[in-house]
C-alpha positions in Angstrom: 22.3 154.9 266.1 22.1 152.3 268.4 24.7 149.8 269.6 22.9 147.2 267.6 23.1 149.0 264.1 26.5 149.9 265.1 27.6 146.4 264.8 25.0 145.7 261.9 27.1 148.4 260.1 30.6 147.4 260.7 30.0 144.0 260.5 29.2 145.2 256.7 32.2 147.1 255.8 35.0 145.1 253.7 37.8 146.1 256.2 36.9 146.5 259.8 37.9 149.8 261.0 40.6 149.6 263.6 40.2 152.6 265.9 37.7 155.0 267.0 39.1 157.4 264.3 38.5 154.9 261.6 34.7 153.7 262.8 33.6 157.7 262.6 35.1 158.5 258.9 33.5 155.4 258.1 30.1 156.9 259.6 30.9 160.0 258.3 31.3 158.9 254.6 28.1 156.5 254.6 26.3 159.7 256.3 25.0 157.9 259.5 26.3 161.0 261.2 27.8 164.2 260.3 31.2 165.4 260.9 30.5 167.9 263.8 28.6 165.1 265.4 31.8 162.8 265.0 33.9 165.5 266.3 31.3 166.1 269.5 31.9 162.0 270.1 35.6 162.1 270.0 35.6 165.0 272.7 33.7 163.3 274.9 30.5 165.1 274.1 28.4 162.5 272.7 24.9 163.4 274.9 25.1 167.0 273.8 24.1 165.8 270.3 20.7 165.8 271.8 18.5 168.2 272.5 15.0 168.1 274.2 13.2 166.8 270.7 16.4 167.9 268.3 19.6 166.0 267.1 22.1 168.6 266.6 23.8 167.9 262.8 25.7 171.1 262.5 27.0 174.6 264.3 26.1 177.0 261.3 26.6 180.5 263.6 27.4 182.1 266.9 27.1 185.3 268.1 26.8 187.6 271.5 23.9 186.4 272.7 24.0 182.4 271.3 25.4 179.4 269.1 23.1 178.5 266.3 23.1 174.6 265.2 21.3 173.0 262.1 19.6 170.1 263.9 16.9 167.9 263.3 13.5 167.4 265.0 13.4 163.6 265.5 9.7 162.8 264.8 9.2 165.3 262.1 12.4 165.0 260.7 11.9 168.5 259.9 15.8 170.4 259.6 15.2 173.8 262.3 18.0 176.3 263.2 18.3 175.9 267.0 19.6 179.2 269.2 21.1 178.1 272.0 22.1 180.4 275.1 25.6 179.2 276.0 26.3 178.0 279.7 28.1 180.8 280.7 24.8 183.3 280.2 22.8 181.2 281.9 24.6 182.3 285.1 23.8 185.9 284.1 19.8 186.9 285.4 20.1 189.8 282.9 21.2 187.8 279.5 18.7 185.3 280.8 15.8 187.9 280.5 17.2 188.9 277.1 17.1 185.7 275.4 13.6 185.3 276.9 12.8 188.7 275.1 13.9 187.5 272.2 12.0 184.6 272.2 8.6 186.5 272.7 9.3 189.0 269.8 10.0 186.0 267.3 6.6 184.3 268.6 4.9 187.1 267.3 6.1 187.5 264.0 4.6 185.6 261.2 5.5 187.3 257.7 7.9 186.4 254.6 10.6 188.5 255.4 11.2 187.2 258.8 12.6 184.2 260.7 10.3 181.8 261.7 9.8 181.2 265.1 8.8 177.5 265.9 9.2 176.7 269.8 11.3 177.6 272.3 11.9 175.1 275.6 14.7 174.4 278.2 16.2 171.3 278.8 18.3 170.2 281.8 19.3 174.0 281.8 19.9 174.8 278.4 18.1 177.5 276.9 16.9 177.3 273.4 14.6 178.6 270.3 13.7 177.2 268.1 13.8 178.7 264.3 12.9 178.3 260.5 16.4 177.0 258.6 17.1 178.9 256.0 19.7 177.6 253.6 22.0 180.3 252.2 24.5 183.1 253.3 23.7 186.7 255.5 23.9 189.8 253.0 27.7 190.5 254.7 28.9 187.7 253.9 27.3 187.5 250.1 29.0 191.0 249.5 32.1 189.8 251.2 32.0 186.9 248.7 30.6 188.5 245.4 31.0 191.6 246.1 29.0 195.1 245.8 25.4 194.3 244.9 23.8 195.9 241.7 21.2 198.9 242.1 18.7 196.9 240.9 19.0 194.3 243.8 19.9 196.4 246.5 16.8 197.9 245.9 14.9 195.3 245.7 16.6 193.6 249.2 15.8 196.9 250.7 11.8 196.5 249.9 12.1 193.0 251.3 13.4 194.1 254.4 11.6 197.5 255.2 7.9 194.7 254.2 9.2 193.0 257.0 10.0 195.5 259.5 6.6 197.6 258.7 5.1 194.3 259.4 7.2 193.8 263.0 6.3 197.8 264.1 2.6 197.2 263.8 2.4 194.7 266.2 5.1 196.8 268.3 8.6 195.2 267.5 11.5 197.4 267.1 14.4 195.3 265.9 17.0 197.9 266.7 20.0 195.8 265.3 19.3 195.6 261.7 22.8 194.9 259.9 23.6 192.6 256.6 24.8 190.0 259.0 21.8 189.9 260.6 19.5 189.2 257.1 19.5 185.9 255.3 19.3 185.7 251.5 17.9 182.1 250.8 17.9 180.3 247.4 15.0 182.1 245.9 16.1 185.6 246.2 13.9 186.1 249.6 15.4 188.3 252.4 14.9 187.0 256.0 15.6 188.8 259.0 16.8 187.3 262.0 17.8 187.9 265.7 16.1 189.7 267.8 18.1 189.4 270.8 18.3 193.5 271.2 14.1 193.6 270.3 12.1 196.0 272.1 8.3 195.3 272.3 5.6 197.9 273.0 2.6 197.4 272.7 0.7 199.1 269.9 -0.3 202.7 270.0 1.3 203.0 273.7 4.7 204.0 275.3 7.5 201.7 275.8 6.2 199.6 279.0 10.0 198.4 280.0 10.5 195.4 278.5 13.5 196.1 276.1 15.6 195.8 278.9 16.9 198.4 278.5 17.7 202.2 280.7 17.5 205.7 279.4 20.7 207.1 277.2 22.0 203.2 276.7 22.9 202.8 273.2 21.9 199.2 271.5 22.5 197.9 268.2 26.0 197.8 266.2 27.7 201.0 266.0 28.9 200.8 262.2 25.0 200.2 261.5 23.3 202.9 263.7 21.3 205.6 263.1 23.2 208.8 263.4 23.3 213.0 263.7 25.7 214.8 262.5 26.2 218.1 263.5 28.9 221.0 263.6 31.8 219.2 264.9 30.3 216.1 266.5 28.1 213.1 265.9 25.5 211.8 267.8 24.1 208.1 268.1 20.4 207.4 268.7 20.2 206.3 271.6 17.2 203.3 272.7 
């Protein structure tokens, strides 16, 4: 909003508010601006709302490797997910490279079951992708909620995800963190996965060419969701 529809809007309200505190719950409720922006304002953070193309409405995740924000792209008015690579990666070369990675193996992925990839930029040092918005919960959190899932739709989840995964390996993507936090159920029933930050990408038909980042014997992925050997008296994970 600009100062001049500021004032256009107080000047409406019955009883002009009398702090700072006041003018945003007023803001909020009349839905000129959400309550994480307000919040952003009131710590001093106002410019962060904005970025590159995007107004940031919302932090909706976070994880290892990024914050993800429900944000809006201004001339579309299209609602994206936006990964952003906090500031204190961007110091690291190596994270850097990996959020890069991650970036190429959404670009080329186009198929149902899997996060849309939309753009990716930088702006004034900040490091972001862009991403389809999917409204709903990840599968941990649907089963932390609900509960065990039926047969039935286990199942018919487990189809879903292994469409999209048989799609990613034909065009050389191995995911290599596939976990229920990392698959999005959306209102329709439709599995999505997301986050490919530990990706590796070959190309088709040939060996690993080193861009997964990644050394012989290092183990990647979540250790409660890996692949694993058992054998006489020991276990053994996979290793990348």
């Amino acid at each position: 909003m600009s100062a001049e529809e500021v004032g256009v809007f107080v000047a409406a309200l019955k009883t002009p508010p009398q702090t700072g505190d006041d003018l945003a719950n007023e803001l909020v409720q009349a839905k000129k601006i959400t309550r994480f922006q307000a919040e952003m304002i009131a710590e001093g953070r106002g410019q962060s709302i904005i970025l590159d193309r995007y107004v940031i409405k919302d932090k909706i995740g976070a994880g290892g490797m990024g914050q993800v924000y429900l944000a809006e792209h201004q001339r579309m008015e299209r609602e994206v997910a936006l990964k952003v690579l906090p500031p204190d990666l961007v110091k690291n070369q190596e994270s850097v490279q990996r959020f890069h990675q991650e970036v190429k193996a959404a670009a080329k992925l186009s198929h149902r079951n899997i996060v849309t990839a939309y753009d990716a930029n930088e702006d004034q040092g900040t490091h972001f992708l862009v991403m389809e918005y999917v409204p709903g919960k990840d599968l941990s959190s649907t089963v932390r909620i609900n509960g065990p899932l039926s047969v039935e739709v286990a199942l018919d989840m487990i189809k879903q995800v292994s469409s999209g995964l048989g799609y990613a390996h034909q065009r050389g993507i191995i995911h290599r963190d596939i976990k229920p936090a990392n698959l999005l159920l959306d209102e329709e029933g439709v599995v999505k996965i997301l986050d490919m930050g530990l990706a590796r990408i070959d190309s088709p038909g040939e060996a690993d060419d080193g861009q997964g980042l990644t050394g012989t014997g290092m183990v990647m992925g979540t250790v409660d969701f890996m692949a694993s050997r058992t054998g006489p008296g020991h276990s053994q994970c996979r290793r990348a």
